[in-house]
ZAMARGU-4260 file (C-alpha; in steps of 0.2 Angstrom, whole numbers, plus 5000, padded with zeros to 4 digits):
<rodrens>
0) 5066/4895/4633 | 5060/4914/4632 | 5047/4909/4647 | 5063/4904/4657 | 5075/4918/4653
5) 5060/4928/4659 | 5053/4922/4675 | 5071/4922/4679 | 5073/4940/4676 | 5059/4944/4683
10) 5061/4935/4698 | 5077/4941/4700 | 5073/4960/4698 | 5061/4956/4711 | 5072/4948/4722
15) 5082/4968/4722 | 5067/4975/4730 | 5067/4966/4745 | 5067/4974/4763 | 5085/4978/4770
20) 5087/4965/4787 | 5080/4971/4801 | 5091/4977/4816 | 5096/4966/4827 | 5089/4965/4845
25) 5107/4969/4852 | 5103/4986/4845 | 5084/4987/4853 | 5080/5000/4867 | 5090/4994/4885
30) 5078/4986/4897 | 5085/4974/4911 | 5080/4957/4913 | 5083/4960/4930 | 5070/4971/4940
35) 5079/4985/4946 | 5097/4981/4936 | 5106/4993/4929 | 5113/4989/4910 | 5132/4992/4906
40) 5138/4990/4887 | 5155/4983/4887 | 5170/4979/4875 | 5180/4966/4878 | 5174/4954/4866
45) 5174/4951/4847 | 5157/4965/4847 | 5150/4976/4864 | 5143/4966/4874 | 5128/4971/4886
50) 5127/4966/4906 | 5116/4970/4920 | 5121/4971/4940 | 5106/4974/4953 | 5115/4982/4966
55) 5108/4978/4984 | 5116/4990/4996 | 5108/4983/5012 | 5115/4965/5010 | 5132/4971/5000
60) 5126/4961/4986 | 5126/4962/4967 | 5118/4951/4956 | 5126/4952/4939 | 5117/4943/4925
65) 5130/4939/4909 | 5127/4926/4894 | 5112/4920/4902 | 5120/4916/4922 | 5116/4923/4936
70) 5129/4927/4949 | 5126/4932/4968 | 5143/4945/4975 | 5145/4949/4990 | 5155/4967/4992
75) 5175/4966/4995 | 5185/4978/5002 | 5192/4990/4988 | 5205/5004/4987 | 5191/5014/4974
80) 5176/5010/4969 | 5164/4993/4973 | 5172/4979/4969 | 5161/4961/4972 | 5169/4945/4972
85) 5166/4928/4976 | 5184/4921/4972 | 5182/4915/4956 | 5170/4931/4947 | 5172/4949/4950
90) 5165/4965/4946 | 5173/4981/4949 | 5161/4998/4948 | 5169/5015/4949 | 5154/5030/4946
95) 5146/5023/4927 | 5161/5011/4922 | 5164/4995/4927 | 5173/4978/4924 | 5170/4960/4922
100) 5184/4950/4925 | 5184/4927/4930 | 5199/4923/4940 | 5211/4935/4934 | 5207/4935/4915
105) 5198/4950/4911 | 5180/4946/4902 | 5174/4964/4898 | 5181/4980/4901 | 5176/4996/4897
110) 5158/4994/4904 | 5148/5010/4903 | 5130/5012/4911 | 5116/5015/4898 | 5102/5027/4901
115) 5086/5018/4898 | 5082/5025/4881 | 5101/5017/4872
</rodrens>
């Protein structure tokens, strides 16, 4: 019984020294999937969220990757800024912010570009 109560205190003693977790990879340097993308963090959701738009000024295009889709805009006119829609999706950039919005319910907002080191 002694040899229990031991090996359990010891094992739980050693189970205080374990590693803290590790971060997770939400928090790892930005690096688009996407070559040539730029990466935007976002609120909106229950935690930021983080999307990437590869902008394509000869055609008028973005290509936005978010929650593992790709999506193909072509640009609309705007009042200010770029917006891309294809009647369903839209993204709307104005200089290092943007939005993300499906139909008319808006999916992120408050998207900031990151600089390649965040």
């Amino acid at each position: 019984m002694k040899s229990t109560s031991l090996l359990l205190g010891l094992s739980l003693s050693l189970s205080a020294c374990t590693q803290a977790p590790t971060r997770p990879a939400h928090d790892a340097p930005a690096a688009p999937s996407l070559p040539g993308a730029t990466l935007y963090e976002c609120t909106g959701g229950t935690a930021p969220e983080r999307i990437e738009a590869r902008y394509d000024a000869a055609n008028e295009t973005v290509t936005v990757l978010f929650d593992g889709s790709t999506y193909l805009l072509p640009r609309m006119p705007s009042g200010s800024g770029e917006r891309y829609s294809n009647g369903s999706m839209t993204w709307w950039a104005k200089g290092n912010e943007a939005l993300w919005q499906m139909d008319e319910n808006l999916l992120l907002r408050d998207c900031q570009q990151m600089s390649p080191a965040e």
